[in-house]
C-alpha positions as CSV (number, residue, x, y, z in Angstrom):
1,X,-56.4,60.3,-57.4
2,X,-58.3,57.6,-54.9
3,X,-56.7,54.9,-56.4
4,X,-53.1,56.6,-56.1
5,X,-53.6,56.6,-52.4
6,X,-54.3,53.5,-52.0
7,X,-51.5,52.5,-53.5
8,X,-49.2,54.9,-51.4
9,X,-50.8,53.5,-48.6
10,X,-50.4,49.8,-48.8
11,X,-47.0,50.1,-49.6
12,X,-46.5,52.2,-46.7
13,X,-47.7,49.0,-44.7
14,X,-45.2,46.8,-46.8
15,X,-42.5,49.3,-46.0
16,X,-43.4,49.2,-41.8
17,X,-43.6,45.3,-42.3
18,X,-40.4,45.1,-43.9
19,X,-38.4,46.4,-41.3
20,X,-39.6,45.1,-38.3
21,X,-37.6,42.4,-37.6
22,X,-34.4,44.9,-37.4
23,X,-36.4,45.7,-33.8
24,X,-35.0,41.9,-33.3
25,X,-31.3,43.2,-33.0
26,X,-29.3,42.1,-30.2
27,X,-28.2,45.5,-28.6
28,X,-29.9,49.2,-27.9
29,X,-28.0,51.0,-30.5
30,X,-29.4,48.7,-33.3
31,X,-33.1,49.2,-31.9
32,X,-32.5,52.7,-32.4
33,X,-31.2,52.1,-36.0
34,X,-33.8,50.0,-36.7
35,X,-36.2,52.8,-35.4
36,X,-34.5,55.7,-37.6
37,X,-34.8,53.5,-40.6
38,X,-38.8,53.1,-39.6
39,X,-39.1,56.7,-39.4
40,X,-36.8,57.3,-42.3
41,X,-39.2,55.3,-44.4
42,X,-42.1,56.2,-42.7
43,X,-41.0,60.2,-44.0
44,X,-40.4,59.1,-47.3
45,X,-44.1,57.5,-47.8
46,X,-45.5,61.0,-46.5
47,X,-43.3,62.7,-49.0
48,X,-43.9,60.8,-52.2
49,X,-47.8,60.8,-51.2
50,X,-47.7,64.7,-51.5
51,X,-45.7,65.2,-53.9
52,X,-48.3,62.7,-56.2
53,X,-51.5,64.7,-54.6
54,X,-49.8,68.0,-56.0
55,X,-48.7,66.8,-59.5
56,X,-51.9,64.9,-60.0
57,X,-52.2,61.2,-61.7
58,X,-49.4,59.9,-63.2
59,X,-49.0,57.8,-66.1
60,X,-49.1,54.1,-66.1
61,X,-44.6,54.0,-67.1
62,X,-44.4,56.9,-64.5
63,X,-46.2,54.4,-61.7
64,X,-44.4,51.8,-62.8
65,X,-41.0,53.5,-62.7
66,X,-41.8,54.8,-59.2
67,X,-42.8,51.4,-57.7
68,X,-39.4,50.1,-59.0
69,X,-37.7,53.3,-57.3
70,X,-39.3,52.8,-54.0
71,X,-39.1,48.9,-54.4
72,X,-34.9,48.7,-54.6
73,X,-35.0,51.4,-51.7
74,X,-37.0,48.6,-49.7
75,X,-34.6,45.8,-50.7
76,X,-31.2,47.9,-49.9
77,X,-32.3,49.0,-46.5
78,X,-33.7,45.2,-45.8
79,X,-30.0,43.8,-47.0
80,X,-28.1,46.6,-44.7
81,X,-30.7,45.7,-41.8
82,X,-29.6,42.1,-42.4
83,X,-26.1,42.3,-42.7
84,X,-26.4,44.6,-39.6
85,X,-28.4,41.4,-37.6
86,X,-25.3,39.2,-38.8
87,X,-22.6,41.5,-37.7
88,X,-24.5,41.4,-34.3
89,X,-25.1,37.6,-33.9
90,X,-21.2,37.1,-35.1
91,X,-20.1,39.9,-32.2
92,X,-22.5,37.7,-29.9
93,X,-20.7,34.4,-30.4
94,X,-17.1,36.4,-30.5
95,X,-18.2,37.4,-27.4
96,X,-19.3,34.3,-25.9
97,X,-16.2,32.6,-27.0
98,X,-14.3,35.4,-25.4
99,X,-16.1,35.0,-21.9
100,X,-15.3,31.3,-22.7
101,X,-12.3,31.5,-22.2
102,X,-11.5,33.9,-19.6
103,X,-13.4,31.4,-17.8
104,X,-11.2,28.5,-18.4
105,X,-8.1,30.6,-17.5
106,X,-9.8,31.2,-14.1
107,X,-10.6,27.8,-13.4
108,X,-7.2,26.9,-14.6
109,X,-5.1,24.7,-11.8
110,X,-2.5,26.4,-10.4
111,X,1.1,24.5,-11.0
112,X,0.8,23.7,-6.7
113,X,-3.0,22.6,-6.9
114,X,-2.0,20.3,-10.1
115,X,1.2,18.9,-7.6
116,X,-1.4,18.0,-5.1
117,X,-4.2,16.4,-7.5
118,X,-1.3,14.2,-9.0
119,X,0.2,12.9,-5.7
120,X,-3.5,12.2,-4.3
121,X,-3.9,9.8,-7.5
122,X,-0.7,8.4,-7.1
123,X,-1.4,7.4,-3.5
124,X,-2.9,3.9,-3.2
125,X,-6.3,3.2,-1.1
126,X,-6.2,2.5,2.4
127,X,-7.6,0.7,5.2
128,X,-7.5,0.2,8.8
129,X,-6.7,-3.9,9.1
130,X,-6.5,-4.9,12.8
131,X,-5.5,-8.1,12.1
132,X,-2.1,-6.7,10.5
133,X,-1.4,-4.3,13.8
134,X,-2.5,-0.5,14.2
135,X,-2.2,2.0,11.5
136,X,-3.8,2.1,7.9
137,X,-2.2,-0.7,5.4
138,X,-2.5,-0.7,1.2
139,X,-5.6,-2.1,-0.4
140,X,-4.5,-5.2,-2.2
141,X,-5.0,-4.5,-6.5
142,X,-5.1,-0.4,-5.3
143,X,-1.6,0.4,-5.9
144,X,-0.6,4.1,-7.3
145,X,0.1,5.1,-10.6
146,X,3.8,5.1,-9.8
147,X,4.0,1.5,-8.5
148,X,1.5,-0.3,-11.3
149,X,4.5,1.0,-13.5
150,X,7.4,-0.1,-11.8
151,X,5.4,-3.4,-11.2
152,X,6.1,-3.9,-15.3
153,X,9.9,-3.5,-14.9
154,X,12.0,-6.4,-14.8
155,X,12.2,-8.2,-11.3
156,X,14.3,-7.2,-8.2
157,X,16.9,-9.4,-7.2
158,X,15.0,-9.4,-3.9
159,X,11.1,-9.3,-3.1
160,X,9.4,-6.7,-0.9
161,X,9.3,-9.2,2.5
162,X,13.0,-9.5,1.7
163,X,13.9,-6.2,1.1
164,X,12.1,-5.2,4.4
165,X,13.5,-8.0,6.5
166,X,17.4,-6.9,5.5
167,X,16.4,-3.5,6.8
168,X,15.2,-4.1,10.3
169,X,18.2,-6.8,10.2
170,X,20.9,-5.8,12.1
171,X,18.2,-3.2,14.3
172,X,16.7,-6.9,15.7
173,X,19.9,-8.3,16.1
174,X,21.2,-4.9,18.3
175,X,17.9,-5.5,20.5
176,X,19.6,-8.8,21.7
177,X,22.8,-7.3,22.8
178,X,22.2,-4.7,24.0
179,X,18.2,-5.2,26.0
180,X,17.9,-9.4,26.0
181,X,15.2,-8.8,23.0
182,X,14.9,-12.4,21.0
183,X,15.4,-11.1,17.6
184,X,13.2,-13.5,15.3
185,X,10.2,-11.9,18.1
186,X,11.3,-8.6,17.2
187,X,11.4,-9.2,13.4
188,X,8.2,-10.8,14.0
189,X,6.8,-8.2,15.5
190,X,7.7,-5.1,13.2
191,X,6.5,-7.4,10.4
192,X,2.8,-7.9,11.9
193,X,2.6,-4.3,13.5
194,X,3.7,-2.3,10.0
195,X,2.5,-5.1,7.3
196,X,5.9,-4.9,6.3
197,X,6.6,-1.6,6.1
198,X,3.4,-0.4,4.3
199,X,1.7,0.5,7.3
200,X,0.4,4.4,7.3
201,X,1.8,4.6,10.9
202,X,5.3,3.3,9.5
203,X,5.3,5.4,7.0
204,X,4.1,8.8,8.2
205,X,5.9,8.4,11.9
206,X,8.5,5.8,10.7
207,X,6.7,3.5,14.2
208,X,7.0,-0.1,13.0
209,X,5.6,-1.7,16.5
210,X,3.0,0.4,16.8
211,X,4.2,1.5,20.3
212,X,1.7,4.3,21.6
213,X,3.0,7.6,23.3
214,X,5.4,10.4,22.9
215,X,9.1,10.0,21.6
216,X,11.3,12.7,22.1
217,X,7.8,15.1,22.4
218,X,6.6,13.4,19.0
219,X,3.5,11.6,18.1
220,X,0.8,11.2,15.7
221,X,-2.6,11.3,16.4
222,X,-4.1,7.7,14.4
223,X,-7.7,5.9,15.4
224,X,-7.0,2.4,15.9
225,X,-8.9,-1.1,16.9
226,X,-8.7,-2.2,20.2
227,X,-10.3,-6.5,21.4
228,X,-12.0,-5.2,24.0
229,X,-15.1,-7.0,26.1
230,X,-15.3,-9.8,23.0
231,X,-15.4,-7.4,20.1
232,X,-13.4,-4.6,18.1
233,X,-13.6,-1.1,19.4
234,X,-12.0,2.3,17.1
235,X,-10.2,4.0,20.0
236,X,-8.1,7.1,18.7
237,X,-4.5,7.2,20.4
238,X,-1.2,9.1,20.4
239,X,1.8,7.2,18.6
240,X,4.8,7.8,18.9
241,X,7.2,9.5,15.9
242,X,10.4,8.4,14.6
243,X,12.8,10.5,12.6
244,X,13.3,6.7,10.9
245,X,13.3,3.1,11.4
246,X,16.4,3.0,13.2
247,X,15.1,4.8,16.5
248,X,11.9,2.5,15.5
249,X,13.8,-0.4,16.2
250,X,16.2,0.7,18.8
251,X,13.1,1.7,21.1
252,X,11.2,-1.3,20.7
253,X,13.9,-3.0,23.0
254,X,14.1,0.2,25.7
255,X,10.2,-0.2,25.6
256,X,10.3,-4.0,26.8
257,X,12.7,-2.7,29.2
258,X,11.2,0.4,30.5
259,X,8.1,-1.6,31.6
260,X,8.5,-4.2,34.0
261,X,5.5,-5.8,32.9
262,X,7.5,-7.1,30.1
263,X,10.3,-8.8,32.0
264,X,9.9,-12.8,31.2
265,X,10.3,-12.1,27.9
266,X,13.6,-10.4,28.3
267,X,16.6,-13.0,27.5
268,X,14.1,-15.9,26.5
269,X,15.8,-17.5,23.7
270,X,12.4,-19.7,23.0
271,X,11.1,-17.7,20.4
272,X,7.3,-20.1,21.5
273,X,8.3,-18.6,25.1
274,X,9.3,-15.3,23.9
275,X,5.8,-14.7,21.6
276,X,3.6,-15.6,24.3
277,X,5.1,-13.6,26.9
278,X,5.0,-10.8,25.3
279,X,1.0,-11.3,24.3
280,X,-0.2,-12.2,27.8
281,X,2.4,-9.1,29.3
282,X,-0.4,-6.6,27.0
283,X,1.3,-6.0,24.3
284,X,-1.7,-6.7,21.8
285,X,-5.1,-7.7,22.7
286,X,-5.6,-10.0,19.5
287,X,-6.4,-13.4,21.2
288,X,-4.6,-15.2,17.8
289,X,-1.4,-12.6,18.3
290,X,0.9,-15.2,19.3
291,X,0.0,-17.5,16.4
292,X,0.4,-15.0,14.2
293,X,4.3,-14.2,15.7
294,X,4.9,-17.7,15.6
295,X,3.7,-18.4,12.1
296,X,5.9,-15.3,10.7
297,X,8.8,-16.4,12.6
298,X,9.1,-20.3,11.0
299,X,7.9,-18.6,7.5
300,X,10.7,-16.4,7.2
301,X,13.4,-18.6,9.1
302,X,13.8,-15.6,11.8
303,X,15.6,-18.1,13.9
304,X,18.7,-17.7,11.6
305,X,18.7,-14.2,13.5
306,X,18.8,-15.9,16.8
307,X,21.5,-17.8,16.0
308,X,23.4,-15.2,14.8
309,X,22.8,-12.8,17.3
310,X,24.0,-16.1,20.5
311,X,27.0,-16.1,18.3
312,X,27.1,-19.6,18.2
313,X,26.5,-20.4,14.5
314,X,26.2,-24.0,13.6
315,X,28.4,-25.7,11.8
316,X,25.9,-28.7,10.5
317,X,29.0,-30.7,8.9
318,X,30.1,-31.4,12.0
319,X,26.1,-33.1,12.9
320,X,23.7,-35.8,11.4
321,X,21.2,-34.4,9.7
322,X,19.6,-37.2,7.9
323,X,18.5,-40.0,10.5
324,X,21.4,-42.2,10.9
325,X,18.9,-45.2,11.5
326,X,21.1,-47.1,13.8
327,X,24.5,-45.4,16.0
328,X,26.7,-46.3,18.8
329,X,27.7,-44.5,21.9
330,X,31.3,-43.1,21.2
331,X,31.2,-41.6,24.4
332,X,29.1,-41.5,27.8
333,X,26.4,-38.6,27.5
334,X,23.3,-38.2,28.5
335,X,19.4,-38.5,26.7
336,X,17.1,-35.4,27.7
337,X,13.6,-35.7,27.7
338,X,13.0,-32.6,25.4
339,X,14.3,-30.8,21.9
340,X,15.7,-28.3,24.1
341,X,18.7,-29.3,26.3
342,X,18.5,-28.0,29.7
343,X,18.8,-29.5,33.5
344,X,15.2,-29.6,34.1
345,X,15.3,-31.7,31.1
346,X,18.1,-33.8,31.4
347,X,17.7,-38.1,31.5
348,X,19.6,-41.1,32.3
349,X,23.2,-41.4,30.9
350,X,24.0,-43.2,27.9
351,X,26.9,-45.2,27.6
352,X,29.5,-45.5,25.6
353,X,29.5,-48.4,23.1
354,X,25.2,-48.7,23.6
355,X,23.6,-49.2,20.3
356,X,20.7,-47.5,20.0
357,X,17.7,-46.8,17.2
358,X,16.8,-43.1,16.0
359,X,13.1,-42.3,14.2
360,X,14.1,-39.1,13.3
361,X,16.3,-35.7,13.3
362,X,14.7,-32.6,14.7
363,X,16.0,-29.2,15.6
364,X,15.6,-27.0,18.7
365,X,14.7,-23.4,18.2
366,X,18.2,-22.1,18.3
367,X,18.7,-25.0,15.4
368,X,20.6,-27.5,16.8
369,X,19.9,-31.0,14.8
370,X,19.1,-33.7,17.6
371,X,18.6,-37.3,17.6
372,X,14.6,-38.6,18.3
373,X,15.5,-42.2,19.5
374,X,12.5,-44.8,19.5
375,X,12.1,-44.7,23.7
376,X,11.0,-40.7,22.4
377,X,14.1,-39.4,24.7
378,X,16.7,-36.6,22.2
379,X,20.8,-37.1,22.2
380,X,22.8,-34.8,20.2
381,X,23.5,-35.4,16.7
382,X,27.1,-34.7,17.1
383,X,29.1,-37.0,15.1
384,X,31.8,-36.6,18.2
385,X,29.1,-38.5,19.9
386,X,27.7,-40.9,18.1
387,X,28.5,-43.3,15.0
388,X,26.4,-44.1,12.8
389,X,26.8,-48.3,12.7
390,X,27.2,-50.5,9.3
391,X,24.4,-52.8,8.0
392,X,25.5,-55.4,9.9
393,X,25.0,-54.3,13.3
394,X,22.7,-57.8,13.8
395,X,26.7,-59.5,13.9
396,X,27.4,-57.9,17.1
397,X,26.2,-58.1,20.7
398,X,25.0,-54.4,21.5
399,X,23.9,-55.4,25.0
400,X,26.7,-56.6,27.7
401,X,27.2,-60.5,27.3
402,X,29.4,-61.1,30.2
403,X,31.1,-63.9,29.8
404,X,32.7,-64.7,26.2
405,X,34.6,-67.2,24.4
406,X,36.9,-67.1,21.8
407,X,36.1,-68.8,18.7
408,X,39.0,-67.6,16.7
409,X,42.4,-66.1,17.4
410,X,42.1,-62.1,17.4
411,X,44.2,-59.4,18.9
412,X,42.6,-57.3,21.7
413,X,43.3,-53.1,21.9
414,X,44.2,-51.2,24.3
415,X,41.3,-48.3,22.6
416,X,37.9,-48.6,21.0
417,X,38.8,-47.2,18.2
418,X,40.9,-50.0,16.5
419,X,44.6,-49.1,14.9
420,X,48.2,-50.3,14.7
């Protein structure tokens, strides 16, 4: 009967080891299952333990057939407790995935916010360049998305400068006629001050001369870099706002105007004149800003714009443009001192019939060719003017003889130019 007990009891323990890890489960209402099926067992020791202490000993095939009874009752509640523990970890994970989710949809971009994040990676970097005028100007190698592709199309018929410069076109050309503005400075001038159009100030508030203030009650607010005292400064100023390039370019010549300041460079048809008039009026405070005019100017031929706008279009046919070498004075006119024909430059008259030498052809800024003669004096390059001479110019006297014989018979003429 001892040894009966003993028995009972030590499978008792095995049966309260068994299940403990079914306390393990991942929610309250499989603790409590887990705790039934403790009790449940725990019951069913206390009952086969009586029942053997009132029947007495059993037989060794009884024992043994009792041990296997209690033994597969162990090993189906373990396999429900574990299938139980599965079910729970696989609800867990479902779960998770579920939460997973829902969090994704939160954080999900709204069709608006996705707009936005596109356009701010489209937009290239930026940078304030003083050098180029006020405003904010393209990183060079930074360009968007959008332009790096339309950088592998096949090439414009016209490049960027070009494309700019026909825009602003006929705007410079107005300025002339209608407020006296040289238009090569004004072309200049919107080139340098928007870096061709590029500029964050030209393109937010369409302002391609930078020109500070109110227009019409409009303005941006931009920082810019001012030369003061020796050295840059950030000072933040009002700019004025354009509804679009036009009444860009059609204020830049009622600005000049406007301030009196500005009046020598008004009608100047010297574009050297016109650039440094404009700098030392206060325009811009870069010491190099005139260079920089200048330099853009010759570049892009900007004095074809001049022209154009005088309305006296040259005809170069009609003019020597490679140096002659040697001519003759078809008419009396006189030699000027400078490129640029004017009475402050005027010299001594020339002759008809004078044979003179020329070093070179050069043009004045409106791009009339003129004749550099050797004494460094200019005549024009009109072929109405002067001839170019043959080879054999050493044959004749070129300088009055005064008194001549004839050495063969020859017919005089009543004209220089020689005909029936």
């Amino acid at each position: 009967m001892k040894k009966n007990k003993i028995l009972l009891v030590l499978m008792s323990g095995v049966l309260t080891f068994t299940a403990m890890p079914s306390v393990y489960a991942s929610n309250s209402s499989e603790i409590l299952t887990s705790e039934k099926a403790n009790s449940d067992y725990q019951t069913s020791d206390k009952s086969s333990e009586n029942k053997l202490e009132s029947t007495g000993s059993l037989s060794s095939s009884q024992r043994q057939q009792t041990d296997e009874t209690v033994t597969n009752s162990i090993n189906s509640e373990n396999t429900t407790s574990s299938s139980e523990i599965i079910n729970s970890e696989s609800d867990t994970e479902t779960t998770e995935e579920i939460n997973t989710d829902v969090k994704e949809k939160v954080e999900e971009s709204t069709p608006e916010e996705k707009a936005v994040e596109e356009t701010l990676a489209n937009l290239p970097k930026m940078e304030l360049r003083p050098e180029l005028g006020p405003g904010y100007y393209e990183v060079e190698g930074s360009g968007s998305k959008t332009r790096s592709k339309r950088s592998l199309m096949a090439p414009t018929a016209m490049s960027n400068s070009e494309l700019f410069l026909s825009k602003i076109k006929a705007g410079a050309i107005s300025g002339w006629k209608k407020y006296k503005v040289l238009p090569s400075l004004t072309g200049a001038q919107a080139v340098l001050e928007s870096g061709w159009g590029s500029s964050g100030l030209s393109q937010s508030a369409n302002n391609l001369f930078g020109i500070k203030g109110r227009y019409n009650g409009k303005f941006e607010l931009w920082p810019t870099l001012e030369f003061l005292n020796g050295q840059w400064v950030t000072v933040n100023a009002e700019f004025r706002k354009y509804p679009s390039w036009k009444e860009s370019m059609e204020d830049h010549g009622k600005f000049l105007v406007d301030n009196p300041r500005y009046y020598k460079v008004l009608g100047e048809k010297n574009y050297i004149k016109a650039t440094n008039e404009i700098w030392l009026a206060g325009y811009a405070t870069d010491p190099d800003y005139p260079g920089k005019l200048q330099r853009t100017i010759t570049y892009n031929n900007l004095t074809a714009w001049d022209k154009e706008a005088f309305g006296n279009v040259i005809d170069l046919s009609k003019y020597y443009t490679i140096n002659p070498g040697t001519i003759v004075m078809k008419k009396d006119d006189n030699q000027f001192s400078s490129v640029e024909f004017s009475s402050k430059t005027r010299g001594t008259l020339q002759k008809k019939g004078n044979v003179l030498k020329v070093s070179a052809v050069v043009y004045s800024s409106n791009g009339t060719p003129r004749l550099k003669l050797t004494n460094g004096n200019y005549l024009s390059a009109s072929k109405s003017i002067v001839l170019k001479t043959v080879n054999t110019a050493a044959n004749y006297y070129t300088v009055n003889p005064g008194t001549i014989v004839m050495k063969i018979d020859d017919n005089q003429f009543s004209s220089a130019e020689f005909n029936k």
